[in-house]
C-alpha positions as CSV (number, residue, x, y, z in Angstrom):
1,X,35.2,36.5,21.8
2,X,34.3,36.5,18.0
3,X,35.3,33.1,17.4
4,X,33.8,31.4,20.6
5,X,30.2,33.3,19.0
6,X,30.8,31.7,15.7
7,X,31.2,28.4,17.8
8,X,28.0,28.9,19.5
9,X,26.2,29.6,16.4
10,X,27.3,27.1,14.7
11,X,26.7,24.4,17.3
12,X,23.0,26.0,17.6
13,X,22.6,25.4,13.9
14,X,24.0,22.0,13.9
15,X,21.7,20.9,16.8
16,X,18.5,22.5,15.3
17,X,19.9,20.7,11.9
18,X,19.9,17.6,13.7
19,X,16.8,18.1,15.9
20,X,14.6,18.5,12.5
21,X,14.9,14.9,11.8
22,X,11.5,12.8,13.2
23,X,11.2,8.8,13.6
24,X,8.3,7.5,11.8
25,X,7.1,3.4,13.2
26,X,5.9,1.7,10.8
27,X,4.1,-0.9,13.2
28,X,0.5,-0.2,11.7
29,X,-2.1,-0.6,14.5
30,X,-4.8,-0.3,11.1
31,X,-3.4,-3.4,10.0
32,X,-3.5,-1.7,6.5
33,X,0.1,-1.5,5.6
34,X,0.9,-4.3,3.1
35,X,3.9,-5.4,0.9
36,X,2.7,-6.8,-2.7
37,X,3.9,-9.8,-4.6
38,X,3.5,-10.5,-8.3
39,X,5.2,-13.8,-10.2
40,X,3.8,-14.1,-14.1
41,X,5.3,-17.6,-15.2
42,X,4.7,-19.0,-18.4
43,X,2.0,-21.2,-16.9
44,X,0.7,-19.6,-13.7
45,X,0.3,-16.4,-12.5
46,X,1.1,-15.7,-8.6
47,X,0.1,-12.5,-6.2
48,X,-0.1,-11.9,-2.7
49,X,0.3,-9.6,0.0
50,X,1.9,-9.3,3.5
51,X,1.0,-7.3,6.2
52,X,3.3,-7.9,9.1
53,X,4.9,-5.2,8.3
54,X,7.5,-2.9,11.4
55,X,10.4,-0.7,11.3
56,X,11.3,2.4,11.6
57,X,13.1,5.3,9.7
58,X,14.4,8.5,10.6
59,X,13.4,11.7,8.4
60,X,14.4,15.4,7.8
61,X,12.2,16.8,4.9
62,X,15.0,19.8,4.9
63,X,17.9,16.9,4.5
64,X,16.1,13.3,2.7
65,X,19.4,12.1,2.0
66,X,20.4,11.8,5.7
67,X,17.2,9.4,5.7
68,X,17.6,6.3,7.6
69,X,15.8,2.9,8.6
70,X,14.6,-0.4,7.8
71,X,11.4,-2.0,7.4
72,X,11.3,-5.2,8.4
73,X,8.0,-8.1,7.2
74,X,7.0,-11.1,8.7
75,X,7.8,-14.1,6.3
76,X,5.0,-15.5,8.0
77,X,2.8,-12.9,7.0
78,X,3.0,-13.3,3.2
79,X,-0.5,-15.1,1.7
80,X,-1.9,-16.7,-1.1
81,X,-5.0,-17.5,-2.2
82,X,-4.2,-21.3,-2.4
83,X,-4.3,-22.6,1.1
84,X,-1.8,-25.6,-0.5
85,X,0.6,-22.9,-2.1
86,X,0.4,-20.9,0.4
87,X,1.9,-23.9,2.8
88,X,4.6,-24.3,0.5
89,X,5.8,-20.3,0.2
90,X,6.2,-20.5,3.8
91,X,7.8,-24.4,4.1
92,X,11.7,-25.4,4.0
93,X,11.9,-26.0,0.6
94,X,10.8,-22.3,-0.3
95,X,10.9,-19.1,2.3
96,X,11.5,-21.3,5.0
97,X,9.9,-19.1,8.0
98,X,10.5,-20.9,10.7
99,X,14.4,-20.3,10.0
100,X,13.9,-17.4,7.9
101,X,11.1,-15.3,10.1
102,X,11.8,-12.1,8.6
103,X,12.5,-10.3,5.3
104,X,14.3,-7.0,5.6
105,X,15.5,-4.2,4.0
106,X,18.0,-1.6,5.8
107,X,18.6,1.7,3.7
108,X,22.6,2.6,3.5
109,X,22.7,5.7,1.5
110,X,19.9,7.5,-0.1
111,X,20.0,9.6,-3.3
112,X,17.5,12.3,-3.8
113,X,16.7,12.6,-7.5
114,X,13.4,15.2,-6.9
115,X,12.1,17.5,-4.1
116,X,8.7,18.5,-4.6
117,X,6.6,20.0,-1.9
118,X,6.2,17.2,0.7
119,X,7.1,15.1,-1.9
120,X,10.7,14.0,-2.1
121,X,11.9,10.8,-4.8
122,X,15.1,8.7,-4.3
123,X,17.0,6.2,-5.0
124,X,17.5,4.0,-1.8
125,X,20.4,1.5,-1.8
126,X,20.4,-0.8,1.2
127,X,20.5,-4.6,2.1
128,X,17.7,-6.8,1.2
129,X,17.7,-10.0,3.4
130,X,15.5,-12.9,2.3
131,X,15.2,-16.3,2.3
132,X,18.9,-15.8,4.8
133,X,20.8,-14.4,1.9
134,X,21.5,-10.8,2.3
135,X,22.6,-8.5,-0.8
136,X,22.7,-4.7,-1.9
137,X,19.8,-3.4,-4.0
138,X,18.9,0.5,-5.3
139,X,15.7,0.2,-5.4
140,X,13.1,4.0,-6.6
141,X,11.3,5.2,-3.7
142,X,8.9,8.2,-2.6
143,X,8.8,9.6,0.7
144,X,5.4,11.7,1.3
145,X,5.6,14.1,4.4
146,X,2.5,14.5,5.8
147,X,2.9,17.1,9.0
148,X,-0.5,17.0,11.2
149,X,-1.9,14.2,9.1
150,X,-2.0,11.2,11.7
151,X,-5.4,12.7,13.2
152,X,-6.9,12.0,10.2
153,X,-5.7,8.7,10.0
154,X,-6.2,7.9,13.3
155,X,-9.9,9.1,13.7
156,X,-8.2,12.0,16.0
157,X,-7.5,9.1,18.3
158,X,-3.5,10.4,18.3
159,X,-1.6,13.8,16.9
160,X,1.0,13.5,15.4
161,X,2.9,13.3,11.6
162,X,2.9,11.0,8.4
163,X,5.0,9.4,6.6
164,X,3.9,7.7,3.7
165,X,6.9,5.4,1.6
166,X,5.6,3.9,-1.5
167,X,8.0,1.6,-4.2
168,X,8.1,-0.5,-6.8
169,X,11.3,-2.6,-7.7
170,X,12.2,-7.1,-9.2
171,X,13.9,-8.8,-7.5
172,X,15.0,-12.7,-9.0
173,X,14.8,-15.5,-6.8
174,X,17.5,-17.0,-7.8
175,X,19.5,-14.3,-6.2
176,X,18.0,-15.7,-2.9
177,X,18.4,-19.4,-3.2
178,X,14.6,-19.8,-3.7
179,X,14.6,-23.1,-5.4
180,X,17.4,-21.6,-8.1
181,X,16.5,-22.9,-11.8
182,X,13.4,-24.8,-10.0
183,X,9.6,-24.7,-11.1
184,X,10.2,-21.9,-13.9
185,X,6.8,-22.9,-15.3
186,X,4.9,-22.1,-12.5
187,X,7.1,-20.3,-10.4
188,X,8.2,-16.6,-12.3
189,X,12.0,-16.4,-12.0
190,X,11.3,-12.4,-11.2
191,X,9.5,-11.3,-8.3
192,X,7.5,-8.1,-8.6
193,X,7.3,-6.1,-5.3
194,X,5.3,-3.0,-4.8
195,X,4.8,-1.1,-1.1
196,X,2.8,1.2,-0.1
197,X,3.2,2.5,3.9
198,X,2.7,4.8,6.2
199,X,4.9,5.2,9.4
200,X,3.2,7.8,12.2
201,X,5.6,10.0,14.4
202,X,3.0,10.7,17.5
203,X,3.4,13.4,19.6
């Protein structure tokens, strides 16, 4: 009797455990969510932003290192100022989107180096896909809870929680087979990323 009540409690607790854990979609219907690019070569500086930006990722506030997800941008998305350059990030010799038409990065394990509040930083390693080429990266990121926050968001169209994910990590684009030792001058050999989302978990 005593052990099949230890059973039952523990299966309770595991199932609340597991039932604390929310999916936040990152599919912005604000259009706001955005991905940043920065290139500084020794002739030419480069920025842009991309907004087609989905994914989801599964959170416990109680248990961030249990985290799991991927966010996932349209190559397609990505813009310049430069209507030519702009041509060429997305053409074969570069991103190539039509082959290429997403970039994508899949968290694998998460390492929670501070838990403050609502407030929780990390080290996320995971697979970055680009340009085809797939490898592992630990990149810093923050995860922001934000319980009851989507009404403000949302003009009290929707209830619901926030998730706000915000990082800043290089990557070189020669680890990609972006045009490898090519255009140095203009083109930065590192690539600067900085992100700064919010995935809603309506209810």
């Amino acid at each position: 009797m005593k052990i099949k009540l230890i059973s039952t409690l523990l299966l309770t607790a595991l199932a609340s455990t597991a039932s604390a854990a929310t999916t936040f979609d990152f599919e912005d219907p604000k259009g706001v969510n955005n991905i940043r690019f920065d290139l500084d070569a020794p002739l030419e500086a480069i920025s842009g932003t991309g907004n087609g930006i989905s994914g989801t990722i599964t959170f416990d506030i109680e248990n961030p290192a249990a985290t799991t997800g991927r966010i996932v941008l349209q190559t397609a998305s990505l813009m310049v100022p430069n209507p030519s350059m702009r041509e060429h990030l997305h053409g074969s010799n570069w991103l190539n989107a039509e082959a290429n038409p997403e970039i994508v990065f899949e968290a694998v394990t998460v390492e929670v180096k501070a838990h403050n509040d609502n407030r929780i930083d990390t080290h996320v390693t995971g697979n970055l896909t680009l340009n085809g080429v797939s490898r592992e990266i630990t990149v810093p990121v923050s995860f922001t809870h934000l319980p009851d926050r989507l009404a403000d968001r949302t003009g009290g169209r929707m209830q619901g929680d926030l998730l706000v994910v915000r990082s800043q990590f290089t990557v070189n684009r020669s680890d990609y087979n972006i045009r490898k030792g090519q255009n140095l001058d203009t083109v930065a050999e590192t690539i600067e990323l900085s992100m700064a989302v919010a995935g809603a978990a309506p209810r």
